[in-house]
C-alpha positions in Angstrom: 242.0 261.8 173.5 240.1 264.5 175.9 241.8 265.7 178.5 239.3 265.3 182.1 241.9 266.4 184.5 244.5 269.0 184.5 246.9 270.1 187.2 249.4 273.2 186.4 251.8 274.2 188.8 249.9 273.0 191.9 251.9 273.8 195.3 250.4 272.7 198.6 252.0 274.4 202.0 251.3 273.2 205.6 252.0 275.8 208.2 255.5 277.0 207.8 256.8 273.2 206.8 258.5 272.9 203.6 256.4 272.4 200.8 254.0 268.7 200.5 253.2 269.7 196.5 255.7 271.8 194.5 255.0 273.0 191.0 252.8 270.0 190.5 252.0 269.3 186.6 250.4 266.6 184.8 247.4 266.0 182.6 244.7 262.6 182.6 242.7 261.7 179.2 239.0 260.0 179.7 239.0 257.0 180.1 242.6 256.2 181.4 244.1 254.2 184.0 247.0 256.5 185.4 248.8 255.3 188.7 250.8 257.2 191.3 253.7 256.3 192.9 256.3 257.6 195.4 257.9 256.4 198.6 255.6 257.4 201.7 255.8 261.2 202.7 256.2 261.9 198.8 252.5 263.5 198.3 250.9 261.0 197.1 247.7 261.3 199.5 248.1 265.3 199.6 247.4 265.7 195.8 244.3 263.0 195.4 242.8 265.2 198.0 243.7 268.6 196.5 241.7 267.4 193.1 238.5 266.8 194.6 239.5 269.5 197.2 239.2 267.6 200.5 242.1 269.9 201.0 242.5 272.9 199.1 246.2 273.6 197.3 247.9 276.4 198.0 248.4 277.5 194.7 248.1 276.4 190.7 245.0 275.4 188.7 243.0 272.0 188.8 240.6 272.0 185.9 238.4 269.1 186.2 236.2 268.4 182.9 236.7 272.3 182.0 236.1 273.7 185.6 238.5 275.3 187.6 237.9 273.2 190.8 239.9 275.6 193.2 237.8 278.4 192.5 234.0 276.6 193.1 232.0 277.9 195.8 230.1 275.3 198.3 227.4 274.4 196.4 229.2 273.8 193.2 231.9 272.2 194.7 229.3 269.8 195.9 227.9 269.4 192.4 231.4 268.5 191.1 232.4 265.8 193.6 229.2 263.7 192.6 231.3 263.1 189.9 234.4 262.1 191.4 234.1 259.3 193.3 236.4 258.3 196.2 238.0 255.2 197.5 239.8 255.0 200.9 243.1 252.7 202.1 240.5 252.3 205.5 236.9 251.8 203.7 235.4 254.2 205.9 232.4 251.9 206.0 229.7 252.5 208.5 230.4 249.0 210.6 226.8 248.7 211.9 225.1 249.4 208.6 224.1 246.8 205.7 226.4 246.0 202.8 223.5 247.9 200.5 223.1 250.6 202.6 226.8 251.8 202.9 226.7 251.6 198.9 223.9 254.0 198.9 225.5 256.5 200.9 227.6 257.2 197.8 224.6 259.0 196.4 224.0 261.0 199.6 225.3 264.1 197.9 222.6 263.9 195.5 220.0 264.0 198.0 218.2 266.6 200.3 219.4 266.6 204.0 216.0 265.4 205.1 216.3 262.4 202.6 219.6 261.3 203.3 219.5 261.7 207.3 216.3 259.4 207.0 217.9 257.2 204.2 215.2 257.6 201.8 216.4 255.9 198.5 213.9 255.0 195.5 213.8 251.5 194.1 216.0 252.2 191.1 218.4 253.5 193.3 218.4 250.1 195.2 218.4 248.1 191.7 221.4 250.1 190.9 223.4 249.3 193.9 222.5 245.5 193.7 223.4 245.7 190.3 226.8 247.2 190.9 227.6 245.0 194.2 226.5 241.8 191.9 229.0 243.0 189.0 231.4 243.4 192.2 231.1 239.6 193.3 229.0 240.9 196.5 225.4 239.9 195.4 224.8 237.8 198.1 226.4 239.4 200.8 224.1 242.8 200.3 222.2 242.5 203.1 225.2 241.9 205.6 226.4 243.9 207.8 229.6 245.5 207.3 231.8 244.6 210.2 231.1 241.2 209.3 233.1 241.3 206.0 236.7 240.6 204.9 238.8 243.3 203.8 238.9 242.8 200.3 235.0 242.7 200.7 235.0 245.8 202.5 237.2 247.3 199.5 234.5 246.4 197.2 231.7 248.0 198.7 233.8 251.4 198.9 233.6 250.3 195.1 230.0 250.2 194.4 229.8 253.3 196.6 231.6 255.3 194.5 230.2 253.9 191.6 226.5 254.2 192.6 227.6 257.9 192.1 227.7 257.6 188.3 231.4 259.6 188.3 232.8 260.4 185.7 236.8 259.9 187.2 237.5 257.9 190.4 240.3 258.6 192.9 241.8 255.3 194.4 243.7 256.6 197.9 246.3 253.5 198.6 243.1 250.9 198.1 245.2 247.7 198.7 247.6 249.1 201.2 245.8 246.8 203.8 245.2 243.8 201.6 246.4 240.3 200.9 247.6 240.1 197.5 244.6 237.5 196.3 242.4 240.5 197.9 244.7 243.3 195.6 244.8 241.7 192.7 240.7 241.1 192.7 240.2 245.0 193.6 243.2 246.0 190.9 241.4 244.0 188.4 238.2 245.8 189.2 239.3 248.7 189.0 240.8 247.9 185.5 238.0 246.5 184.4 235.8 249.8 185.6 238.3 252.0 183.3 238.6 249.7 180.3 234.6 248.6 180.1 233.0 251.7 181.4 235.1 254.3 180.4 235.3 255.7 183.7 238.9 257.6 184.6 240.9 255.7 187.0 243.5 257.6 189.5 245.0 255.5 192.0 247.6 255.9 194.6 250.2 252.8 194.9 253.4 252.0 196.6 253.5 248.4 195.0 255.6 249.8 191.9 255.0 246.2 190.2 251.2 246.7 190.0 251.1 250.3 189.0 253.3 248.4 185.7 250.6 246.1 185.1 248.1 247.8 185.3 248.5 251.4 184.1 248.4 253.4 181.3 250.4 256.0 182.7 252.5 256.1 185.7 253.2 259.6 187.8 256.3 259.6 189.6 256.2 261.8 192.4 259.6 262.4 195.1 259.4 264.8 198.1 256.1 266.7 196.4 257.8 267.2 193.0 256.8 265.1 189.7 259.9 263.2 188.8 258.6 261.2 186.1 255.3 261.3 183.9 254.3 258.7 180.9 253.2 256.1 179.8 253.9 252.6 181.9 256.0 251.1 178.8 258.3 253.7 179.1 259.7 253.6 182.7 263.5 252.6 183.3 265.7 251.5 186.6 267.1 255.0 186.3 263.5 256.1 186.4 262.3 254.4 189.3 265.8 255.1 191.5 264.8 258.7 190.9 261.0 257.9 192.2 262.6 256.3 194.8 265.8 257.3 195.8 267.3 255.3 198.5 264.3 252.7 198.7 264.8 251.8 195.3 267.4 248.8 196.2 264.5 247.6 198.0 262.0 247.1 195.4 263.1 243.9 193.5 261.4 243.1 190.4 262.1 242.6 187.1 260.9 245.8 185.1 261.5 244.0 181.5 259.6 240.6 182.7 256.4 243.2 183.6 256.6 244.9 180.1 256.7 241.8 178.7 253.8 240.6 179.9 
């Protein structure tokens, strides 16, 4: 397999605190589904936004489809991030704006200033979207407002958002932290779906260790900025998981054979 993303001995510093990323390794193929998972505080958020530089790491190398991210100026940088697409825990939806429209902002970084502040999209740009929000289960809600959908709904469209970018990798940031579980499992399965069918590289950010089992390829185990465990999602133990989690681990009761098995 073809490695898309590498990360070697990535460190992130804030201020004079202790260290949010230390020595941070870990490579992702094309096409996979990888999950990360940690107790809160771990890093988790920090490193999804140090690959597509939404904060830049203090030191290491992030080489994203053979370019060294950290080192891209502005305009490249730009370039680069139309192919990473991002989804949020909180949407960030514009409320007062149309289902449709809010999808089409994912392809603002394509467009000139003048084009995207008057919101000047071509028709096969609006076929796209309503093709993508249809495959979504949102084809009739496009021209909604959206304030006036659910949050699973709302999930969806930061879908098709990121999507309508053509990436070639998306980064998940805790996207069913605010969900009911009918709503999570309908966005994980989406987002499964998006990997296996389109190819597309999947990186999501989970605290629900019994859904990053089912549905990854690889898990990435991350404790206090440090990468505890990394393989595939077959492989991980109880010893693993109490060293992902430390003292929380008591807490998270579920059967790790009955998930493999499945």
């Amino acid at each position: 397999m073809t490695a898309l993303l590498e990360v070697n001995h990535v460190s992130k510093q804030f201020g004079n605190d202790s260290k949010a990323l230390s020595d941070v390794n870990f490579t992702v193929n094309e096409g996979e589904f990888v999950s990360i998972i940690g107790p809160s505080g771990a890093g988790k958020s920090t490193l999804l936004r140090c690959i597509n530089r939404m904060i830049d790491a203090t030191g290491g190398e992030i080489t994203f489809d053979n370019m060294n991210v950290m080192n891209l100026k502005k305009k490249e940088l730009k370039m680069v991030r139309t192919r990473i697409g991002m989804i949020f825990q909180h949407y960030n939806l514009v409320n007062r704006l149309s289902v449709i429209e809010n999808t089409l902002h994912g392809i603002l970084g394509k467009k000139s200033t003048i084009a995207g502040v008057l919101g000047l999209y071509n028709q096969a740009e609006r076929e796209q979207a309503v093709r993508i929000l249809s495959m979504l289960g949102l084809g009739e809600h496009i021209y909604k407002r959206a304030d006036q959908l659910s949050g699973g709904q709302k999930q969806r469209v930061g879908i098709a958002r990121a999507l309508i970018q053509n990436p070639r990798m998306l980064l998940c940031d805790e996207p069913i932290a605010s969900l009911d579980p009918n709503s999570a499992k309908t966005i994980m399965d989406h987002l499964r779906t998006i990997s296996s069918q389109m190819g597309i590289t999947v990186i999501v950010n989970l605290h629900q260790v019994d859904v990053a089992l089912k549905y990854s390829d690889k898990i990435i185990g991350i404790n206090q900025g440090q990468v505890v465990f990394n393989g595939s999602s077959k492989d991980i133990t109880k010893e693993d998981i109490q060293r992902i989690y430390g003292s929380e681990a008591e807490d998270l009761i579920f059967d790790i054979g009955g998930i493999h098995a499945s």
